[in-house]
C-alpha positions in Angstrom: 0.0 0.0 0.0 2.8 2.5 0.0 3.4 2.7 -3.4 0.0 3.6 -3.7 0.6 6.6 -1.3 4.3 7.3 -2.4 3.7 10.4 -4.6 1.5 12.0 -1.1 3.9 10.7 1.1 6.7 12.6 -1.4 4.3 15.8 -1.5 4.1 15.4 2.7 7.7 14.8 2.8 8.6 18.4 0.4 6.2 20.1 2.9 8.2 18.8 5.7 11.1 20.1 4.6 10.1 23.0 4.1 10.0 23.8 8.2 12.4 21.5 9.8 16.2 20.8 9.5 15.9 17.1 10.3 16.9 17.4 13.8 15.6 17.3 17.0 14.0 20.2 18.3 16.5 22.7 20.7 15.0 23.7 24.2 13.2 26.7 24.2 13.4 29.5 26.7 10.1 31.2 28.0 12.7 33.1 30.3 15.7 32.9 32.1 14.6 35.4 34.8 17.6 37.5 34.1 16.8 41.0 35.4 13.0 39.9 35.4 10.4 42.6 35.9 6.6 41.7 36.8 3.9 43.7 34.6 1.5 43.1 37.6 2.0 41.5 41.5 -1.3 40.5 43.1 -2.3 38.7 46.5 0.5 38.7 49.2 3.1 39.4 46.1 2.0 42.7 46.1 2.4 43.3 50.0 4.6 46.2 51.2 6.5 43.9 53.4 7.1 41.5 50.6 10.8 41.3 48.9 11.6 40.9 45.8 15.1 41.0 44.3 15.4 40.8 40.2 19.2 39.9 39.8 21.0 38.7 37.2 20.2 35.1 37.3 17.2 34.4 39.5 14.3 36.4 40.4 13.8 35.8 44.4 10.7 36.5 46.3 10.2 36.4 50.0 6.7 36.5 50.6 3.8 35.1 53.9 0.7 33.6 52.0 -0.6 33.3 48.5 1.2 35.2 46.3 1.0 35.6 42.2 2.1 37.7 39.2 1.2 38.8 35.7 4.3 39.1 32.5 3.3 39.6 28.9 6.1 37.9 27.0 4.1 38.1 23.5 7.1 40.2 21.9 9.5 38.2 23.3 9.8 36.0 20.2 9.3 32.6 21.8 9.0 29.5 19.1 8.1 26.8 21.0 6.2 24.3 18.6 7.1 20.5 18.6 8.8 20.9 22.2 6.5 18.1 24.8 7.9 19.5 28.1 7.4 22.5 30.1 10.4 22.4 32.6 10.6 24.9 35.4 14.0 25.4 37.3 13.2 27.0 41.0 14.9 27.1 44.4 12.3 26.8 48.0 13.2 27.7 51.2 11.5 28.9 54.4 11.3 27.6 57.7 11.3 23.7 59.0 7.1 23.5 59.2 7.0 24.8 55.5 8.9 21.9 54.2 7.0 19.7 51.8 4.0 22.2 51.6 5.1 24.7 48.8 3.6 24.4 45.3 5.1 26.6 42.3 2.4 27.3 39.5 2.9 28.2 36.4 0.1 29.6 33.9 0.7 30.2 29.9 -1.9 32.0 28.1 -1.7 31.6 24.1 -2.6 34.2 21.6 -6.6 32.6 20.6 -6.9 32.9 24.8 -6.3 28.9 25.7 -4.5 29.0 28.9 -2.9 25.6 30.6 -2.2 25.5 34.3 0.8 23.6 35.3 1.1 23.1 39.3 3.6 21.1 41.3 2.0 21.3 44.6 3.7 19.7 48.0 7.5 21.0 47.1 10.3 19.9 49.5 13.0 22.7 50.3 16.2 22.9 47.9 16.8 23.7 44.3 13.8 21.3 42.0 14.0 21.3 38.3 10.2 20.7 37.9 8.4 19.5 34.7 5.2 18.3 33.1 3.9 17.5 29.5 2.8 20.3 27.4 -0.2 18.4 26.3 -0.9 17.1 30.3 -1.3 20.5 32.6 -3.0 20.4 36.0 -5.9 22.4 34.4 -7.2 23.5 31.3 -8.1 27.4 32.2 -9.3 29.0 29.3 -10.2 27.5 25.9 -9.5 29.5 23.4 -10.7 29.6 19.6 -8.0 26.6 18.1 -7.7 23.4 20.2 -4.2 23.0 22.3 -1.5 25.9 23.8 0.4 27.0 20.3 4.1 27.2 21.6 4.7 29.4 18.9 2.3 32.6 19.8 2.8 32.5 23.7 1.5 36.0 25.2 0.8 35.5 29.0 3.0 34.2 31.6 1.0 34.0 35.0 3.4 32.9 38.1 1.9 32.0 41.5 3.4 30.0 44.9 1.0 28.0 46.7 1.7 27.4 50.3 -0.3 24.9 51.1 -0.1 23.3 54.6 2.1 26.1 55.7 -0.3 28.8 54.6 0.8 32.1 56.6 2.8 30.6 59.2 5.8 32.1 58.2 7.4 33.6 55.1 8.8 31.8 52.1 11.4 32.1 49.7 11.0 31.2 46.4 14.0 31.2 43.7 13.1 31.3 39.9 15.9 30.2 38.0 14.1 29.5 34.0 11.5 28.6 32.6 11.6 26.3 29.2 10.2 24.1 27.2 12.5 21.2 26.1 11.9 17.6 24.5 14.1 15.5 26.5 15.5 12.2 24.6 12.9 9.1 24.1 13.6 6.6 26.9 15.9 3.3 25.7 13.6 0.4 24.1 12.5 -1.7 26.6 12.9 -5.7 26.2 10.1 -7.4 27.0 11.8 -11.0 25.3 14.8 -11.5 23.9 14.0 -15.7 23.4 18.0 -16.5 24.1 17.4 -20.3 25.1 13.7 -19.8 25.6 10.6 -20.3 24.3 6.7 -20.1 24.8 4.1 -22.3 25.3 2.5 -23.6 22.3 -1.2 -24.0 21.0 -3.3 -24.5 17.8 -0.4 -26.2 15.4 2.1 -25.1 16.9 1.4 -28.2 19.6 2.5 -30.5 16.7 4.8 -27.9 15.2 8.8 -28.2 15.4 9.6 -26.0 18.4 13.6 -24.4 18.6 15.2 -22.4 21.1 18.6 -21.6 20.3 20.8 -18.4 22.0 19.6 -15.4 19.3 16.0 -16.3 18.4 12.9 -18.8 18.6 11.9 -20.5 15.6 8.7 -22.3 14.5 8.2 -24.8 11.7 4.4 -25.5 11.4 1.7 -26.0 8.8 -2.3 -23.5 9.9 -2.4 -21.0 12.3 -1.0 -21.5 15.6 0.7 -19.3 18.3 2.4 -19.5 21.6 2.2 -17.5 25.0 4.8 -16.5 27.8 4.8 -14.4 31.2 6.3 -11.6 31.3 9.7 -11.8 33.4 9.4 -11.2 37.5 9.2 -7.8 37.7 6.3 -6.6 35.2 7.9 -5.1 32.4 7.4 -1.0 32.7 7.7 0.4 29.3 6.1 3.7 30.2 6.9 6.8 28.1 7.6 3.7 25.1 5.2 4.6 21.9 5.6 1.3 19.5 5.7 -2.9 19.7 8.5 -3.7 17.6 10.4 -7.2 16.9 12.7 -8.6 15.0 11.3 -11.6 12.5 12.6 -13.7 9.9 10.7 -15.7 7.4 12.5 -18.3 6.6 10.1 -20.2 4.4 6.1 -20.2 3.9 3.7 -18.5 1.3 4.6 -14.6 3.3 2.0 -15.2 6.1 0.7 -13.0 8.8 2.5 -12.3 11.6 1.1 -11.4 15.3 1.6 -10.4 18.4 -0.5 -9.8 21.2 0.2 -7.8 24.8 -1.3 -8.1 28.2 -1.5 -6.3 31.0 -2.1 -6.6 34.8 -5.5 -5.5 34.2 -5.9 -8.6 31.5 -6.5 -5.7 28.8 -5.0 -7.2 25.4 -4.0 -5.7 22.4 -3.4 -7.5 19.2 -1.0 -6.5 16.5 -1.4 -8.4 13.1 1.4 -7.5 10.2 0.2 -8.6 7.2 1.5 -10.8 4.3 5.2 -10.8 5.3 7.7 -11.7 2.6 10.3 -14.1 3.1 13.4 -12.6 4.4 14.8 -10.4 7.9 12.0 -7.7 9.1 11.9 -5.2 11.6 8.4 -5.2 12.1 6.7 -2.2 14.3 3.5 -0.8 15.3 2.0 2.6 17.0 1.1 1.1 20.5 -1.5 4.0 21.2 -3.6 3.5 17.8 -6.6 0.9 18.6 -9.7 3.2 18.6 -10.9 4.9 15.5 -11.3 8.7 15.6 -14.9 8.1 17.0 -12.9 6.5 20.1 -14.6 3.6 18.5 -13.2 0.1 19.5 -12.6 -1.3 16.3 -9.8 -2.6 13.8 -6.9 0.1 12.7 -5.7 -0.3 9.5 -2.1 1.6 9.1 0.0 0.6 6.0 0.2 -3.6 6.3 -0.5 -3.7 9.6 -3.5 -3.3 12.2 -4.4 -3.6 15.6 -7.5 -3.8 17.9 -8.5 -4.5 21.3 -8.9 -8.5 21.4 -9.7 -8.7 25.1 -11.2 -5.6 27.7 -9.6 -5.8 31.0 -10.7 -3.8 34.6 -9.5 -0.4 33.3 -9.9 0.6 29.9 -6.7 1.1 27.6 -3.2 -1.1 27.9 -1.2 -0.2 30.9 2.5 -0.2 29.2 3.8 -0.3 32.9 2.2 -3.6 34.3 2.7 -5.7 30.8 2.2 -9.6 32.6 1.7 -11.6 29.3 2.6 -11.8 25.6 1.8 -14.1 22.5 3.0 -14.5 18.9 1.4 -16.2 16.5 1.8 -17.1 13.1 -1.2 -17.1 10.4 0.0 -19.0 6.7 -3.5 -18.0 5.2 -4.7 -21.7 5.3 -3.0 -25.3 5.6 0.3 -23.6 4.3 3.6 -24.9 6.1 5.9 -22.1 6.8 9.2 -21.8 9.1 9.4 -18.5 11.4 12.5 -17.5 13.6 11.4 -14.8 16.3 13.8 -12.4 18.1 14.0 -9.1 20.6 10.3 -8.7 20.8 10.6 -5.1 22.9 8.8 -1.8 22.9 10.4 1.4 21.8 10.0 5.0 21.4 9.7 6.6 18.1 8.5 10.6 18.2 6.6 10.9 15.0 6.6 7.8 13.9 3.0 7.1 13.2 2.8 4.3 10.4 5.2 1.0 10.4 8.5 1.8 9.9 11.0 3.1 12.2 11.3 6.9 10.6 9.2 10.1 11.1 8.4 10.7 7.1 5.8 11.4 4.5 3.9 8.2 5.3 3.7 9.3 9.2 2.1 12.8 7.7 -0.4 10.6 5.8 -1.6 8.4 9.0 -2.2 11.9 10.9 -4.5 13.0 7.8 -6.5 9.9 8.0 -7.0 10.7 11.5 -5.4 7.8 12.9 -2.6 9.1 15.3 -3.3 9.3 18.9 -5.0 12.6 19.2 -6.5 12.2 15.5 -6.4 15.6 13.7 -4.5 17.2 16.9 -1.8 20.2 16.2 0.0 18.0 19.0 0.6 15.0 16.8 1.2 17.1 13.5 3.9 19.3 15.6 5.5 15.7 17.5 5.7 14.6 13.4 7.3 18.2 12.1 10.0 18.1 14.8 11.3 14.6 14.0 10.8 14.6 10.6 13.5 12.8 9.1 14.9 11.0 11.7 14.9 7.0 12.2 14.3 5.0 15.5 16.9 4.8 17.6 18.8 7.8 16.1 16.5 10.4 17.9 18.4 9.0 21.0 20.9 11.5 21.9 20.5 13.4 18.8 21.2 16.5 19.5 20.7 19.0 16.1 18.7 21.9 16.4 15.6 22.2 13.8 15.9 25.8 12.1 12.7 28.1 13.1 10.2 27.9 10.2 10.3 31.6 8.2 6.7 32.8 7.4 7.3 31.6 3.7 8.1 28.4 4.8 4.6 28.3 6.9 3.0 29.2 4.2 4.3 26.6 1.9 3.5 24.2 4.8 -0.2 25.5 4.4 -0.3 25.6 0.7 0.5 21.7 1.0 -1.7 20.8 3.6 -4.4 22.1 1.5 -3.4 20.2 -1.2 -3.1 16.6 0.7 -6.5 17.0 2.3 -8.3 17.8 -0.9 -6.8 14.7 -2.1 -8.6 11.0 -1.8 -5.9 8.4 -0.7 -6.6 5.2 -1.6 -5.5 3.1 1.5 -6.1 -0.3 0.8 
């Protein structure tokens, strides 16, 4: 089905180029509090006896009670789009009883009026470097007349300390050091079976089936569907902040059958993942863990290049829990009474920013999934702006990359729009 998308995906891939170096997004400063200067100080902020020292690398207030502020930083140029962390570098202090009660807020306000409150309530003393997801604050304020906080037209900055606990026992200090946004590097794949001298246990043909362990892979020689199942090693298997299934197969004979694999969590939710119609040969076969419900949140097959996935079994809380994974199974499927002879390996789960379809880039194809609405947040400026930033790059080479991607000139947006247009007034034929 690619070739049938190729000339798209080469359209997408033109646009992309258009707006990104092919690197991985730089941090970007909201401020550094150098020489910082409040437009506006409200509640116990704005109290005679409060201090507050603007110096050349924090701004420091010392403050009893609520306190807040109000900065404008709409002309300060700040291009955040593609970044996924908000990352706030502060320094608490006060007396013993206020230990553990502090909470540092932070409130961004975008230019349609959607504001995103991001609060780290119950701060020990010392210096914190304090972070959250853009797409994940405490509370949504304000929605404004575009869906999600555009990094790139940022015009309020709202700062506020929370005592808590403490409350107006005593006075506080509070150090802030900068403010960013930053995408920090994807975490390392995590193995959930390597199959070095072991196996799983069979069913369907693979109970008759020629079963070998060996120290690199499993292999299978069968003839009709049949699978195999295995617990998860002692601890679960956490592969939390991990965005894709992905494991290494070889085909060593058989008429290219389907290949599948199915995950379980602690909750006994299951996911399947069906690649179909793989050649003979060495594959690195992968698929978007998030995609199972259509755009409708609709629990139903997802069809993505030659693969697809669905929800084969509902456990006690909906969605798979990447951090509790208990169970897996693979399976092979040789489209009938078909012998075939499969060798499985490093069956792990990985992430890859942007990386939408089945491959282990962020390209044109990615751009095409997000069109057809099937990304995790279908349609979302999030997803579009996670596929811009790390466009171009390939699986594990996003890991510790470290190249800045150029800001996009207003010419460059506006090719990016010009092509958009384009691509959705086209009708890809998927299948």
């Amino acid at each position: 089905m690619k070739t049938n998308l190729s000339r798209f995906a080469k359209a997408a891939a033109l646009c992309a180029a258009a707006v990104t170096g092919g690197g991985v997004q730089a941090d970007t400063t909201i401020t550094d509090f150098s020489n910082f200067v409040s437009d506006v100080l409200a509640d116990s902020w704005a109290d005679p006896n409060t201090i507050i020292v603007s110096g050349p690398d924090t701004y420091d207030i010392t403050a009893t009670g609520y306190g807040s502020n109000y900065k404008f930083i709409g002309g300060d140029g700040i291009m955040g789009a593609g970044e996924t962390t908000l990352q706030l570098s502060v320094n608490l202090s006060g007396p013993p009883t206020g230990n553990g009660h502090l909470g540092p807020i932070v409130d961004l306000f975008d230019l349609d009026g959607t504001g995103y409150s991001y609060r780290w309530y119950g701060q020990t003393y010392g210096n914190k470097v304090l972070t959250a997801p853009v797409e994940a604050p405490f509370a949504v304020l304000t929605a404004g007349s575009t869906p999600g906080l555009d990094l790139n037209n940022l015009q309020d900055l709202v700062m506020q300390l929370d005592p808590g606990g403490f409350g107006t026992s005593g006075a506080y200090t509070i150090k802030w050091d900068d403010l960013r946004l930053t995408s920090p590097p994807p975490p390392d794949p995590t193995l959930i079976a390597d199959f070095n001298n072991s196996g799983v246990a069979p069913y369907a043909s693979w109970g008759a089936g020629t079963l070998t362990t060996g120290t690199d892979s499993f292999s299978v020689a069968a003839t009709n569907f049949g699978g195999g199942w295995a617990q998860v090693s002692s601890p679960l298997v956490d592969g939390t902040g991990q965005t894709h299934i992905e494991f290494d197969v070889t085909v060593n004979s058989g008429d290219s059958p389907h290949i599948v694999a199915v995950l379980e969590d602690g909750d006994t939710t299951q996911i399947t993942y069906r690649w179909f119609s793989v050649e003979p040969g060495n594959h690195k076969l992968s698929f978007r863990m998030e995609t199972v419900t259509n755009a409708n949140g609709a629990e139903e097959p997802i069809v993505i290049d030659q693969a697809n996935s669905w929800i084969s079994q509902a456990g006690s809380v909906p969605g798979l829990d990447l951090s509790t994974l208990s169970f897996f199974h693979i399976q092979v499927d040789p489209h009938g009474a078909v012998p075939y002879d499969v060798s499985f390996n490093n069956l792990r789960m990985k992430n890859i920013p942007g990386g939408f379809d089945t491959d282990e880039d962020s390209d044109g194809f990615d751009f095409l999934v997000w069109q057809r609405r099937l990304t995790p947040n279908p349609l979302s400026a999030a997803d579009l702006l996670e596929w811009e930033a790390n466009y171009g790059q390939v699986g594990e080479a996003l890991i510790g990359a470290s190249a800045a991607v150029p800001e996009p000139t207003a010419a460059s947006l506006l090719l990016l729009g010009s092509c958009a247009t384009l691509l959705f007034n086209r009708r890809i034929n998927t299948m």
